[in-house]
Every structure is written in structure tokens, then in C-alpha cells.
C-alpha positions as CSV (number, residue, x, y, z in Angstrom):
1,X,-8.3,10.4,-21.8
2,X,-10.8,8.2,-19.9
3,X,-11.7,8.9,-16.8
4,X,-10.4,5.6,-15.4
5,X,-7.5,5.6,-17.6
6,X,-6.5,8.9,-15.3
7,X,-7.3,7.4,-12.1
8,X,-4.9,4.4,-12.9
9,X,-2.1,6.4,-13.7
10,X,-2.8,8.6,-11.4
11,X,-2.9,5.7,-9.0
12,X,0.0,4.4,-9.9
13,X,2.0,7.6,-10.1
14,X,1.0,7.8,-6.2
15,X,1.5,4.4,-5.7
16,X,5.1,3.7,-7.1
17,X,7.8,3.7,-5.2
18,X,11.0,4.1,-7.6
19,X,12.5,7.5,-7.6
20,X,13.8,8.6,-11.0
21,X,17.5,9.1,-11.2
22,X,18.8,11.7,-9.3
23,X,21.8,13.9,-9.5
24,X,25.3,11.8,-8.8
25,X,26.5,13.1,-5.3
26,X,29.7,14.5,-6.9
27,X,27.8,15.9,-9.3
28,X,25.6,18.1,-6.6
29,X,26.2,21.9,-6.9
30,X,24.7,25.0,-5.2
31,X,21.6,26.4,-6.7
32,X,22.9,28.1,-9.7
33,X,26.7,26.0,-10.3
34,X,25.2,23.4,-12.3
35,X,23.6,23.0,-15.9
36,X,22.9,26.6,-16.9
37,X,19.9,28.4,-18.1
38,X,19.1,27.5,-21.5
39,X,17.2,29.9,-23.9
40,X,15.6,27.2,-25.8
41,X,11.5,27.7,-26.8
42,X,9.5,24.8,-26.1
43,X,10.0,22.2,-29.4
44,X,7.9,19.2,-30.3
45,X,6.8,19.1,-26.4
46,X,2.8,18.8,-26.3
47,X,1.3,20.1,-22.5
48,X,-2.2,19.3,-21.7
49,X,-4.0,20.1,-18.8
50,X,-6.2,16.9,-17.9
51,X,-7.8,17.4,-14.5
52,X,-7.6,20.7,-11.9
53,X,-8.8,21.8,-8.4
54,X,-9.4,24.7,-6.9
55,X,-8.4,24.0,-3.6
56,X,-9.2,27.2,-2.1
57,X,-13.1,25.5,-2.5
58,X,-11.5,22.5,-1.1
59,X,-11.9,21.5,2.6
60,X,-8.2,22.0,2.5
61,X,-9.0,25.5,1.8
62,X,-5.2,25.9,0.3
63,X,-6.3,29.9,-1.0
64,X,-4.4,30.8,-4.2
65,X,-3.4,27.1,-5.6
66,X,-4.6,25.0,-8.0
67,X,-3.8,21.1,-8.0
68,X,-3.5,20.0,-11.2
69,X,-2.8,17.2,-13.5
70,X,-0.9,17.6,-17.2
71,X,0.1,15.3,-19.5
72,X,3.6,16.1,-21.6
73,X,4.3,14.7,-24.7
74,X,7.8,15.3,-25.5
75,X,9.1,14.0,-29.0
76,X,12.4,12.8,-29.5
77,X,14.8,15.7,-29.9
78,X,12.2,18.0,-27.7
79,X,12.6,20.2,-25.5
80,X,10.8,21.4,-22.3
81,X,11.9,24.9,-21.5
82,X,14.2,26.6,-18.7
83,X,11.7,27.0,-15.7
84,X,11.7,27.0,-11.8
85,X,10.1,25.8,-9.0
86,X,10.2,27.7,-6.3
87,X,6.7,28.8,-6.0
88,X,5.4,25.2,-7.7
89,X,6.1,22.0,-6.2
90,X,5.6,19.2,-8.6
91,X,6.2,15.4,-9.2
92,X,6.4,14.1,-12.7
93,X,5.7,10.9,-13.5
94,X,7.7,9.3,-16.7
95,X,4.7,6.7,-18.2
96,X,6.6,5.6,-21.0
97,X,10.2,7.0,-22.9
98,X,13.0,8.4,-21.2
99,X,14.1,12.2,-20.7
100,X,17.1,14.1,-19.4
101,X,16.9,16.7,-16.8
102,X,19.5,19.5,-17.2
103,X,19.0,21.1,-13.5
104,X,20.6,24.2,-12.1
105,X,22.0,22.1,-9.1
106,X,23.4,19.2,-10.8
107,X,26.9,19.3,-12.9
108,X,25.4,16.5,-15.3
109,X,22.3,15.8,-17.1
110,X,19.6,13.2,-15.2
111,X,18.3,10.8,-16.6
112,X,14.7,9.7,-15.7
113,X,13.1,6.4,-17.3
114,X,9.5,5.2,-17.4
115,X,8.1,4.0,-14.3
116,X,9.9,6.9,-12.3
117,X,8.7,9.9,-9.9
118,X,11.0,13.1,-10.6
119,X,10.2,15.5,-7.6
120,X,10.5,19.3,-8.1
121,X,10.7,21.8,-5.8
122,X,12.5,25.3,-4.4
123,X,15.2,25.6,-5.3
124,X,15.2,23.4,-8.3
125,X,15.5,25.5,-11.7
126,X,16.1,23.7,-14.8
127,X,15.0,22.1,-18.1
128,X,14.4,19.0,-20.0
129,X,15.0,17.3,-23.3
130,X,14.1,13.9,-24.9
131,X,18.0,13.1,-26.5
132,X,16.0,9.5,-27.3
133,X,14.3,7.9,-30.6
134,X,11.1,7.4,-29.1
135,X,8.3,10.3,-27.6
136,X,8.3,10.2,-23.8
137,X,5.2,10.9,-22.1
138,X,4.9,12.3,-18.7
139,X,2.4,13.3,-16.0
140,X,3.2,16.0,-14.1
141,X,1.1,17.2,-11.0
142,X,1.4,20.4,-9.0
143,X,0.0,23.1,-6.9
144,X,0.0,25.6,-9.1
145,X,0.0,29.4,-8.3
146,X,-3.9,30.4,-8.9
147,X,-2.2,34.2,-10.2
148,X,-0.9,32.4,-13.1
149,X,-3.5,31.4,-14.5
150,X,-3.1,33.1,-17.4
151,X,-0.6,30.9,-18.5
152,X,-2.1,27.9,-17.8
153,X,0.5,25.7,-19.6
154,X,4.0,27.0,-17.8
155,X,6.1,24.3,-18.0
């Protein structure tokens, strides 16, 4: 991706004020009474890391976090797997498609449409699928644990 290309949606992602759906107020649970834990592997989901920080080097000096920038590419009938927040603070930014959030505070699936910010943080814990007939793409940023590292592609 260009380098200006990024800025603009990057820019934009910032920028925007919309708030993807959230989860119907009489649909809210407690952490853990909502959509359960699903065991699906990743499927027809592409994750690509396009820009990171280390902002321990930063003036911030934020020791132990990366910021980063991916790009997911989720095809229709994909899935993004069961994962958890509460070390990794993120905002997701739908660019085009639509995806559902199944969330482990939320009774019913959400769903999120381009043009939207998703925010994810403690003690969100859930996982994603595209139930449409087009591929939705997303940008996800986050301040990713630097001891993970090894996995640089944990949804």
C-alpha cells in the first residue's frame, strides 16, 4: 500500500466520527454472559501488518508496546478468531464491507458497516465473521504487547 494511501485512511480512521454499531442496551451482559467462545481457526481472513512503532524509542517512551497498523481482509463467510483485549486496546476501522462481532458482553451479534470505528478494549473478548457476499476490509490499530512479538499477527 502507498504511503499516502495509509496516511489517508489512517487520517480518516482518526478523523471520523461514526461509531460502528454497538451492542443493543438489552442485549448488554457481564463479561462472559454473552456470545460464547468460539473454537473456530482463522478462515479466508488475510492480516497484514502495514506500519509499527516502537514506542519505547518514542518520546512517549511507552516501554513494552508497539503501535501498530494491520490491514484485515476478511472474505465472505470468514472468520476472525476468539481473542481478547485486555492487555491490547484497539480501534478497527471498517473501509469497505460489513462484519459481525460476536462479543462476550453482548447477547447478539454487532453489526459494524464501512465508514465505522469498532473500539476494543478490557474486558472485551470476542470474535468476528463476515456473514456477507462481499470481502470486508478493515484497519485495525493497537498498542500491542512488545512480548508478543512472536506472534506478530494475533488477531
Amino acid at each position: 500500500m502507498k504511503r499516502t494511501t495509509m496516511a489517508a485512511i489512517l487520517a480518516a480512521a482518526f478523523s471520523i466520527t461514526a461509531q460502528a454499531g454497538e451492542c443493543p442496551a438489552d442485549q448488554r451482559r457481564p463479561e462472559g454472559n454473552g456470545q460464547k467462545m468460539s473454537a473456530a481457526m482463522p478462515k479466508d481472513v488475510t492480516d497484514k501488518v502495514i506500519a509499527s512503532t516502537d514506542l519505547s524509542k518514542d518520546p512517549i517512551a511507552l516501554k513494552g508496546r508497539l503501535f501498530r497498523a494491520r490491514e484485515l481482509v476478511v472474505g465472505p463467510g470468514g472468520i476472525v478468531p476468539w481473542h481478547d483485549h485486555g492487555n491490547r486496546p484497539a480501534m478497527i476501522y471498517i473501509v469497505s464491507g460489513q462484519i459481525h462481532e460476536y462479543a462476550s458482553t453482548c447477547a447478539a451479534p454487532i453489526l459494524h458497516k464501512a465508514g465505522e470505528i469498532a473500539p476494543e478494549k478490557a474486558p472485551t473478548q470476542h470474535w468476528w465473521k463476515n456473514n456477507g457476499k462481499t470481502r470486508a476490509v478493515l484497519i485495525s490499530v493497537d498498542l500491542f504487547p512488545a512480548e508478543m512479538k512472536m506472534d506478530d499477527h494475533m488477531m
